[in-house]
C-alpha positions as CSV (number, residue, x, y, z in Angstrom):
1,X,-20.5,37.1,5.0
2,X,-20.4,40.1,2.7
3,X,-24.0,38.4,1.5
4,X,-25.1,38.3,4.8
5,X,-23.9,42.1,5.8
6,X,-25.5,43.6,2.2
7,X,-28.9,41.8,2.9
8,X,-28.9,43.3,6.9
9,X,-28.1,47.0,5.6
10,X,-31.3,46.3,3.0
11,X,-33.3,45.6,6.1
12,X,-32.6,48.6,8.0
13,X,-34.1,52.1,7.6
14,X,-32.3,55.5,8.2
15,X,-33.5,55.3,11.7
16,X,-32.1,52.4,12.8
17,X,-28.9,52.0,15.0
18,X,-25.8,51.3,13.1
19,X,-25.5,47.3,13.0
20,X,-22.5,46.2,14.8
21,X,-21.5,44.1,12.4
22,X,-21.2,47.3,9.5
23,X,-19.6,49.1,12.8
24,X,-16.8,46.3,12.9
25,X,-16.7,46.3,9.0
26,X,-16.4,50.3,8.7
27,X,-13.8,50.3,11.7
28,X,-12.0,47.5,10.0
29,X,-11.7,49.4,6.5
30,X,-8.9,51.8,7.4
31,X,-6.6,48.7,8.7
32,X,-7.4,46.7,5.5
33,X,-6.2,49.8,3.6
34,X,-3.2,50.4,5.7
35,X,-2.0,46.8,5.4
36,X,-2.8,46.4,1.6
37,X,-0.2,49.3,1.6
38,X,2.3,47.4,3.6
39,X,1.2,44.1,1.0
40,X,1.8,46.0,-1.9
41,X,5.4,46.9,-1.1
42,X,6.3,43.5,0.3
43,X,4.8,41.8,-2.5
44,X,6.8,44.4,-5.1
45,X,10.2,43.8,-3.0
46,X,9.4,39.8,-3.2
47,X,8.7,40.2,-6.8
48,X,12.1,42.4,-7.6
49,X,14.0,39.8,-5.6
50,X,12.6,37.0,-7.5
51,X,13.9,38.5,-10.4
52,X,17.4,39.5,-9.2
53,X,17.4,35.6,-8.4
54,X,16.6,35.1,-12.2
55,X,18.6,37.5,-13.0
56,X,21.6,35.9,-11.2
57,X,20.8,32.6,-12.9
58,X,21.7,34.3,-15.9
59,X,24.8,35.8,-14.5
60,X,26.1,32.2,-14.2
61,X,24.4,30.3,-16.7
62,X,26.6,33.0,-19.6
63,X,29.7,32.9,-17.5
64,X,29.3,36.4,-16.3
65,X,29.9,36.3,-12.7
66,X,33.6,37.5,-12.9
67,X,32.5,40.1,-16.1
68,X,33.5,42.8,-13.3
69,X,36.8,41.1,-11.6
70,X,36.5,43.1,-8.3
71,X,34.0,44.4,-5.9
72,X,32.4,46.6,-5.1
73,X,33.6,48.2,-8.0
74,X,33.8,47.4,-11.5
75,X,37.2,47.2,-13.2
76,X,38.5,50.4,-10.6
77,X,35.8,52.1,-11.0
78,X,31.8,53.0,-9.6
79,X,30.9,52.8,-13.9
80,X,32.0,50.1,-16.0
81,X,34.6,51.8,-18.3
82,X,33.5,52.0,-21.9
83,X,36.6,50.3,-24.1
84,X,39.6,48.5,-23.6
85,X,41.3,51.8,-23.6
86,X,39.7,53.0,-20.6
87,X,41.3,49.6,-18.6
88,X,43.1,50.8,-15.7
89,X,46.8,49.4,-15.6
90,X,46.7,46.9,-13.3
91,X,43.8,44.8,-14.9
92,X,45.2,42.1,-17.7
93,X,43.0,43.6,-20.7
94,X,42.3,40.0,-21.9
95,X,39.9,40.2,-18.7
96,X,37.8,42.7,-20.5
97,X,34.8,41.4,-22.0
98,X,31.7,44.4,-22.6
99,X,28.6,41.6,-22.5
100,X,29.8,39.8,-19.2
101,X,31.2,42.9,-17.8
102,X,27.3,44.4,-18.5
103,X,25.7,41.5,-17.5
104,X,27.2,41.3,-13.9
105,X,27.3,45.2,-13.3
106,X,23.3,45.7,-13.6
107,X,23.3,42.5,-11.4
108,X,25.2,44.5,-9.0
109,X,22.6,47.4,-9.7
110,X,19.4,45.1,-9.8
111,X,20.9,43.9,-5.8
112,X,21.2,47.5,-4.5
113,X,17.2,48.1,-5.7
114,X,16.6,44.9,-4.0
115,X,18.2,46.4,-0.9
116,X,16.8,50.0,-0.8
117,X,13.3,48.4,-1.5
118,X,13.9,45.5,1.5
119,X,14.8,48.6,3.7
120,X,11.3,50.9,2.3
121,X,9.8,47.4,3.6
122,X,11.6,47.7,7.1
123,X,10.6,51.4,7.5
124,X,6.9,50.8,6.5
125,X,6.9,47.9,9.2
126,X,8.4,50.0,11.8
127,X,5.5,52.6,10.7
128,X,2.3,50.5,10.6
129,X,3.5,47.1,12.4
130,X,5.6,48.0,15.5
131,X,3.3,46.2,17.3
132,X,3.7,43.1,15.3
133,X,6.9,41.4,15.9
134,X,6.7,38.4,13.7
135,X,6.6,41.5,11.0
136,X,8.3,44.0,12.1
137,X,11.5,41.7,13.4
138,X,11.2,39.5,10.5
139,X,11.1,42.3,7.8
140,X,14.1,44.1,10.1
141,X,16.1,40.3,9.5
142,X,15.3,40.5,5.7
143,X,17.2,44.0,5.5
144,X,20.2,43.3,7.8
145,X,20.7,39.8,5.9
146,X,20.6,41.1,2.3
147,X,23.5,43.6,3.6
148,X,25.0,40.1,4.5
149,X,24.4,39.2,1.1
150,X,25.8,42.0,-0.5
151,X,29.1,41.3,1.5
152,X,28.6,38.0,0.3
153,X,28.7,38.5,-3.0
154,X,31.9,40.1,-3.1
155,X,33.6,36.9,-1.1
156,X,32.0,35.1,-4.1
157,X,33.9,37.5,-6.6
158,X,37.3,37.1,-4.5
159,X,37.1,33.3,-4.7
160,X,36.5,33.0,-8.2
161,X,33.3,31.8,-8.0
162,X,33.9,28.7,-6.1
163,X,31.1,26.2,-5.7
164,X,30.7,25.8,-1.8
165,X,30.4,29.9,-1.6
166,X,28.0,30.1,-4.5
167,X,26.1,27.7,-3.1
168,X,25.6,29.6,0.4
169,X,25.5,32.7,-1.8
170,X,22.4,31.1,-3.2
171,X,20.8,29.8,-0.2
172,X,21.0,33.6,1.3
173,X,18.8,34.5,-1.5
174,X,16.6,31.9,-0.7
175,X,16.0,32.8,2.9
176,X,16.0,36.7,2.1
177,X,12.8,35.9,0.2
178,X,10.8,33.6,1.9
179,X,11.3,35.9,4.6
180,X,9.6,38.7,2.6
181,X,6.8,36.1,1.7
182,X,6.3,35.7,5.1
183,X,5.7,38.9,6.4
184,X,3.3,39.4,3.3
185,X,1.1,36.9,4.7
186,X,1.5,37.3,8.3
187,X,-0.1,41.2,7.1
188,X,-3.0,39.6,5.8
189,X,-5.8,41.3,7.6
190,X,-8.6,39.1,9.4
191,X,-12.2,39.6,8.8
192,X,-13.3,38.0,12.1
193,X,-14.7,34.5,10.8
194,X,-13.8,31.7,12.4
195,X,-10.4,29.4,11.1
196,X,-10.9,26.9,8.9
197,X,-10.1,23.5,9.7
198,X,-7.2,21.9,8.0
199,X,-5.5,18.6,8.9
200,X,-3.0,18.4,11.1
201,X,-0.9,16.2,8.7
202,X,-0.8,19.1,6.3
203,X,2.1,21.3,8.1
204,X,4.7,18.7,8.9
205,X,4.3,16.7,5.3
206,X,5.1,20.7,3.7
207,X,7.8,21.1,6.1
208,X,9.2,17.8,5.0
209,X,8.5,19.0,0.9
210,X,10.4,22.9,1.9
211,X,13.5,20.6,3.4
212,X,13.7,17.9,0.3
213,X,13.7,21.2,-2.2
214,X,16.4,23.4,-0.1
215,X,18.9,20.0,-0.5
216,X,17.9,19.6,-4.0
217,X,18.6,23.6,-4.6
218,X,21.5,23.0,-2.8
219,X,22.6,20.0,-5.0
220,X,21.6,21.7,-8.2
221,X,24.0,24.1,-7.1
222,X,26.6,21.9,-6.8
223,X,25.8,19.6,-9.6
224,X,26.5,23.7,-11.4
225,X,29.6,23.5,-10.3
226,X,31.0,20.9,-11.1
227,X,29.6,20.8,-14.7
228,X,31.3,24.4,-15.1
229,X,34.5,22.9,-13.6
230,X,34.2,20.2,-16.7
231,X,33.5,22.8,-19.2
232,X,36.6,24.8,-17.8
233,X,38.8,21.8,-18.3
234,X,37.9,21.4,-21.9
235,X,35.3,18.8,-21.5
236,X,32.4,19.0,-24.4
237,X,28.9,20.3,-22.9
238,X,27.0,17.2,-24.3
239,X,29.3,15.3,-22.0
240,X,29.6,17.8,-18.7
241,X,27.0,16.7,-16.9
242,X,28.4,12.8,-16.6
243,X,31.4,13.8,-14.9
244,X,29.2,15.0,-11.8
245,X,28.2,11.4,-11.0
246,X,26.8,10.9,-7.5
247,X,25.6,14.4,-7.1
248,X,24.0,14.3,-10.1
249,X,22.2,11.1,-9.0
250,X,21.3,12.8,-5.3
251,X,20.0,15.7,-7.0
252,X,17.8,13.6,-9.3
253,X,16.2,11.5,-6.4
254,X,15.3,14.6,-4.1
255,X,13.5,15.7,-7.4
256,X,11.4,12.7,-7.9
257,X,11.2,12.8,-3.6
258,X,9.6,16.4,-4.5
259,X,7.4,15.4,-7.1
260,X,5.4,12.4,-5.4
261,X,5.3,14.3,-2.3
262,X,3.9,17.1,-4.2
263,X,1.2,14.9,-5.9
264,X,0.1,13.1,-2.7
265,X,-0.3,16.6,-1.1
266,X,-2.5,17.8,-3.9
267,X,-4.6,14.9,-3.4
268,X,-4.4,15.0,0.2
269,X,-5.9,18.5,0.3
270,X,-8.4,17.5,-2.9
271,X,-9.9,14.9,-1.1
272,X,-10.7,16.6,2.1
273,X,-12.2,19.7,0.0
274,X,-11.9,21.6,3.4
275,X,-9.5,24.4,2.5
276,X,-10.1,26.1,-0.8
277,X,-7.3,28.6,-0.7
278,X,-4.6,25.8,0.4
279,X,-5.7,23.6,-2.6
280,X,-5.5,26.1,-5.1
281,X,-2.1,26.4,-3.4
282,X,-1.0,23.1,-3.7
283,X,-1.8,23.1,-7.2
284,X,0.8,25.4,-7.6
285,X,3.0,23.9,-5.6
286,X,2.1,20.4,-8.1
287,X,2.7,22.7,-11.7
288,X,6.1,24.3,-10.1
289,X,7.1,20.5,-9.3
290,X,6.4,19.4,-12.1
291,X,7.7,22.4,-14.3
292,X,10.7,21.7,-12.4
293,X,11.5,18.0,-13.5
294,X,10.7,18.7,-17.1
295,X,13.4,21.4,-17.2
296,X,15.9,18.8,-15.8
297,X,14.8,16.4,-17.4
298,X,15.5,18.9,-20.4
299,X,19.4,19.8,-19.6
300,X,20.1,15.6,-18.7
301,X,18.5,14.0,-21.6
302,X,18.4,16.8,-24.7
303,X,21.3,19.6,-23.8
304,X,22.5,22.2,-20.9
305,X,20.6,24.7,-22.3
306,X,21.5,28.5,-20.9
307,X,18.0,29.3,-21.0
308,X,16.9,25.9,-19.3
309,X,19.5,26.2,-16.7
310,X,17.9,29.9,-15.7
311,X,14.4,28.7,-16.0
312,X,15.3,25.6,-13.9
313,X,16.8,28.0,-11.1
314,X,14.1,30.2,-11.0
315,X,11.4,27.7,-10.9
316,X,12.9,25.8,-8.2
317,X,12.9,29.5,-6.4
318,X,9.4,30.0,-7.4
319,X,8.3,26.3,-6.0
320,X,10.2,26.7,-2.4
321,X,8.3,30.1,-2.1
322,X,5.0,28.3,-2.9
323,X,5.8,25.8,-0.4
324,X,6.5,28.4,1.8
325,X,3.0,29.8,1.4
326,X,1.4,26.9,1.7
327,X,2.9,26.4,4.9
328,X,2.1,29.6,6.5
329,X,-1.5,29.4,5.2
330,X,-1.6,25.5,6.6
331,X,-0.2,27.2,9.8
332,X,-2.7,30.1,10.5
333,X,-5.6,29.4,8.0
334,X,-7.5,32.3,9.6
335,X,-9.0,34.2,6.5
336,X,-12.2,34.5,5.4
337,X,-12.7,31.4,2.8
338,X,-9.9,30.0,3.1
């Protein structure tokens, strides 16, 4: 199309009538710019909460999610204190610990960035998308649930980090940010072409694939648990992961479930070479997959790694948001080559 625009301006002389085609392009030039603003934010604010998800992966995978033993604050106070000394009296010093206490408070600070920068996204929708209410009511849902998930994390504090609330403190996350995905799409601006087609088939068989990876999250969150409950009761690391049993086994199955699914998609949306935008997509989807088993298959056959354990939570984050995308794009596919 741009071909086709550039060779019609070469054709006209100073004299002619503006084309309305470079009218509509011209006109459309100061939405594109206004949205790419908007795009740019949400994408940041995705980005940043990606991170604080990794970020919270670490939290648990080095046993730092009671480093600060109350909330909101930390220890009594709105700064960490600096030494032992500096304990107030009613916290049992052998609770002080200066790595896990660090670890968890720029958590805590990494979550309020997150929430000031969800709420810059909610005040640019209001701005530039009041008229849009699949953005602008969607972005205001991301900022009034991430002040559920602050709340949230403090319940997971109170309870000692029990597994159930950990696990819905993790699937919070998940929703905050394919929520903020979603308006980033939806603010993709159109450039008039016709849709392309995509097969009906596609949307349900990713809805299906977004459902199979929120139970295995959900699972893998679990299957966490209950390895740090076997740690806790003295059980060697090497050997942790056995005591889970049928969870272990669930989780397992949904990730091979995952995997085909993800490879027959792929080849679904190869083969019909209707859609280049949602095949590149898939593909991603496909590596994440992929990515994903590897790690596991990392932590049950070779050792719970720390570092696998974060890199296995954020890529499973990383793969439901790709999913996530695809599905939108399946859903609207309105953009110029898509």
């Amino acid at each position: 199309m741009a071909a086709g625009l550039s060779s019609l301006r070469c054709q006209r002389t100073p004299r002619d009538p503006e084309l309305p085609g470079v009218q509509n392009r011209r006109r459309d030039n100061g939405d594109v710019s206004r949205l790419s603003s908007f795009q740019r934010l949400a994408l940041w604010t995705t980005a940043t909460t990606y991170f604080l998800i990794l970020v919270g992966g670490l939290v648990r995978a080095s046993g730092a999610g009671l480093g600060c033993p109350d909330w909101p604050r930390c220890f009594g106070g709105w700064v960490p204190p600096m030494s032992v000394a500096e304990l107030p009296p009613q916290f049992d010093p052998a609770q002080f610990n200066q790595t896990l206490m660090w670890t968890e408070y720029l958590n805590r600070l990494l979550g309020v960035a997150v929430g000031f920068l969800i709420l810059a996204t909610a005040i640019s929708a209001w701005r530039h998308h009041r008229r849009d209410p699949k953005i602008l009511w969607t972005t205001t849902g991301a900022f009034l649930l991430v002040g559920f998930q602050g709340w949230l994390g403090g319940r997971v504090v109170a309870h000692e980090l029990e597994a159930w609330i950990v696990t819905v403190h993790m699937i919070v996350a998940l929703v905050i940010v394919q929520m903020l995905l979603y308006v980033t799409v939806m603010a993709i601006p159109r450039d008039g072409q016709p849709p392309s087609s995509v097969d009906r088939g596609v949307r349900p068989w990713v809805i299906a694939l977004i459902v199979i990876t929120l139970v295995q999250i959900a699972l893998g969150t679990q299957v966490r648990g209950g390895v740090d409950a076997a740690l806790d009761a003295g059980v060697a690391r090497s050997a942790a992961l056995a005591t889970v049993g049928t969870l272990d086994v669930l989780h397992r199955d949904a990730a091979f479930v995952t995997l085909m699914g993800s490879i027959l998609l792929c080849f679904w949306l190869v083969m019909g070479a209707g859609n280049g935008l949602l095949v590149r997509w898939s593909w991603a989807v496909l590596g994440l997959a992929v990515g994903q088993v590897a790690l596991g298959a990392v932590m049950a056959y070779v050792s719970l790694l720390p570092a696998a354990q974060v890199l296995h939570l954020t890529v499973a984050s990383l793969l439901l948001g790709a999913q996530t995308v695809l599905l939108l794009l399946a859903s609207s596919a309105r953009r110029a080559g898509l």
